[in-house]
Every structure is written in structure tokens, then in C-alpha cells.
N, C-alpha and C positions, 0 to 999 in steps of 0.2 A: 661678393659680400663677405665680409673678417664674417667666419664660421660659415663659409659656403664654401669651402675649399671644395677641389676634387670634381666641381661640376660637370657632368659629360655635356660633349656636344652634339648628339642629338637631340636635346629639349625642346622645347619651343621658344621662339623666339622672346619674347617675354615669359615672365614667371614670379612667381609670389613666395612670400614666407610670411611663419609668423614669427615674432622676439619679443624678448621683453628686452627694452631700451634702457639705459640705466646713466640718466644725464650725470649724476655724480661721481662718475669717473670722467666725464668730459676733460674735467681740468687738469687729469695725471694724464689724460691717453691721447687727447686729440689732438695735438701736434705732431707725435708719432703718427699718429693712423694717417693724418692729411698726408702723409709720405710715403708709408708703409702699407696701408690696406686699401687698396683699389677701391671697392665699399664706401669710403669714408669719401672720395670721390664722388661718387654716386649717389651720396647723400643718406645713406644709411649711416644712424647712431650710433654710439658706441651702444653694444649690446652681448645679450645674450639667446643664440637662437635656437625657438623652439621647437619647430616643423622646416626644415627645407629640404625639398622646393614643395612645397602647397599647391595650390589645385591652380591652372594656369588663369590668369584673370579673365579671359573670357566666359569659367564657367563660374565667375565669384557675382551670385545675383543676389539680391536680396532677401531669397531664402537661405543660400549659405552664408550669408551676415548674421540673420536671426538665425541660425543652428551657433554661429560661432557666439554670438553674444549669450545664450542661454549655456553652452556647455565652459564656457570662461567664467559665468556667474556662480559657478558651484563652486568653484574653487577660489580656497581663501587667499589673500593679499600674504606677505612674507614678506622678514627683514632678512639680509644676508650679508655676509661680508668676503669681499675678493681682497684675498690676504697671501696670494701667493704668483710670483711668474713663472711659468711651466712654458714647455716646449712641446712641439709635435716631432719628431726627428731634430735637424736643423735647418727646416723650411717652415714652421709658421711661431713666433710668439707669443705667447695670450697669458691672460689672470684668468683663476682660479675660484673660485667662491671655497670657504673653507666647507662648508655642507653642498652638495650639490646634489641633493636627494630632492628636492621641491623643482629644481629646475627636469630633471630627469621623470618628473612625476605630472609634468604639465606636457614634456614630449611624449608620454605615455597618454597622456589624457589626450591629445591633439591625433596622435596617430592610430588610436584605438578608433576614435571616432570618423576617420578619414585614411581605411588601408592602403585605399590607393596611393597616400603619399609616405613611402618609405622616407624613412629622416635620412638625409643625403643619398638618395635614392637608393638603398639597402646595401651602400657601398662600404660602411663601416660595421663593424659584428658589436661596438661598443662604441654607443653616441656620448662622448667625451664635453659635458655645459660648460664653454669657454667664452672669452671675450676677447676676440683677436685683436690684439698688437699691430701686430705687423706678417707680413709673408714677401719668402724669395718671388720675384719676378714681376715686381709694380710696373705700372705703366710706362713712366720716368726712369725705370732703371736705377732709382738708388735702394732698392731693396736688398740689396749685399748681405750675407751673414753678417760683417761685421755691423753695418748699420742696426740689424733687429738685435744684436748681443747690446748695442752701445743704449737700444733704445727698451730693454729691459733692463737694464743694467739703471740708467737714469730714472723710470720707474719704481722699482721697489723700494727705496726710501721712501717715498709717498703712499707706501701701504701699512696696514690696510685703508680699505674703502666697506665705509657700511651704505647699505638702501634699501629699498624698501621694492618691492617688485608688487606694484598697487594696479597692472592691465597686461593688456599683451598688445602687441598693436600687430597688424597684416600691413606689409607694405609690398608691390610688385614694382618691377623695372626689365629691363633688358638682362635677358641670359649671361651671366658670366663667363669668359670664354670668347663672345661675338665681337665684334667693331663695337669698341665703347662711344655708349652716347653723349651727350652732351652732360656736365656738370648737373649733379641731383636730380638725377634721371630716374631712380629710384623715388616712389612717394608714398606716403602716406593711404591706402586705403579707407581705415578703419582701426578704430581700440577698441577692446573690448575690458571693460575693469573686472576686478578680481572682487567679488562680492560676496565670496564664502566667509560662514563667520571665522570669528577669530583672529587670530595674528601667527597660526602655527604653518608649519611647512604643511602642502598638501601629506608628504610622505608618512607626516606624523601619525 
């Protein structure tokens, strides 16, 4: 998944996240990503993620629906804007939100509520709210440095990007890392919308 870098592989063979999806960079990013982010294969949006990896989907029943639907209902809806292309070294691509305090404040709310799921399994000391581009080592093999420089590069004329981050959606698929599955193998669980009042960052 673009923002599941790093996966180990012991996990379990499938596994879940949660993100807030953000269709209005569709039109700057997904032609890149269908290239560049394995993800985007698998039928994950363009996004921003908020927990992964989440609790594996065998134990996602429908009281951990109803926990996630009330603890997403506190926190309020937010507008943002991804106005910058950043890098992680020179292996993954990704935008920026120019505030990333509400995005940071929803993985805070997500993983307080569920310790078990460290945000990239405790493997970062700083969870960095990005929207991956692209990363070295696609399926296909054209993830080259120069391909992710040509395809931020082509990008940031079409920035910024404002939206509106109105739910959070859970979607589970196949372990990143394993025998990739078949095309949008990744799906849709569940949204949960953002129903706190107002329009301000949770951070506010």
C-alpha cells in the first residue's frame, strides 16, 4: 500500500488499515501510482494512512465496527491542502499536506484506541502523513529513480490540492511483501464519517 512501506514479513497473511482516501488528487496522482505504487494496483486510493497495519480482518467483527464508528464520530471532518512533493530518502515519492497536525491527530486517536497496532508496526520513531507517489521496486520494474523524480517533477505544477477529509474508510487485502494477488485485491471494509462538530483540525 503507497504509505505501507517497510512491511515485515511475518504478519499475517492478510491485513487491514485504516486512511483517509482523498479522490481529488485522483486526477494529478493516478497515472503515476498505476505505475509507481503497487497499492494502486491492489486497488487502494490515493490516500492518506492512518493506522497500519490494523487489527488483522479476522478479528474486524462487528463490535470492532461499532468501537470504530463511535470513536471516528468524535472527531471533526477537516479541509487540507497537499501543496508540497517530499521524499523519503530516494526510494519513495509522496505530497505533503501543508498542516499535517489533524492527519497526525487521527493516528493518535486510532492508535491510542487500539495499542496493539503500532503505526507501521513501531518501526518508525516519527509517523511522517503522506500520500505516496510512487516507490523503488514496482511490480513491473519501471520504478527507477528516474521514473519517481520525472513523476514528481510532472506533478507539482498541479499543486496545490485542497479536500476535505469527511470519514476514514478500513480496507484489508493481502500482506505487502507476499505473491501479489489478483487486480484490487485490496477492498473496502467499511467508512466511518467524521461527525465532530465544526470544520477545524482535530489538533485545533
Amino acid at each position: 500500500m503507497g504509505g505501507v512501506e517497510g512491511a515485515s514479513e511475518g504478519r499475517a497473511e492478510l491485513e487491514s488499515a485504516l486512511l483517509v482516501a482523498v479522490p481529488a488528487a485522483e486526477a494529478a496522482v493516478g497515472g503515476h501510482r498505476a505505475r509507481l505504487d503497487p497499492s494502486a494496483r491492489d486497488g487502494v486510493p490515493a490516500h492518506l494512512t492512518v493506522l497500519y497495519p490494523f487489527l488483522p480482518p479476522t478479528e474486524i467483527g462487528p463490535g470492532v465496527l461499532a468501537e470504530l464508528s463511535r470513536l471516528f464520530a468524535g472527531a471533526a471532518r477537516f479541509f487540507f491542502t497537499l501543496d508540497q512533493v517530499r521524499w523519503f530518502g530516494e526510494s519513495v515519492v509522496w505530497l505533503g499536506p501543508a498542516d499535517d497536525s489533524p492527519f497526525r491527530a487521527l493516528t493518535e486517536l486510532a492508535a491510542g484506541a487500539y495499542p496493539s497496532c503500532s503505526p507501521y508496526g513501531g518501526v518508525y520513531t516519527d509517523v511522517v502523513p503522506h500520500l505516496t507517489i510512487g516507490q523503488l521496486g514496482s511490480p513491473d520494474g519501471t520504478s527507477g529513480p528516474a521514473e519517481l523524480r520525472a513523476a514528481g517533477e510532472a506533478i507539482s505544477p498541479l499543486l496545490p490540492i485542497t479536500a476535505e477529509a469527511t470519514e476514514v474508510t478500513l480496507m484489508a487485502g493481502p500482506a505487502p511483501g507476499r505473491q501479489a494477488g489478483p487486480p484490487g485485491c485490496w477492498q473496502i471494509m467499511a467508512s466511518f464519517p467524521l461527525w465532530g462538530r465544526g470544520k477545524r483540525a482535530l489538533a485545533d
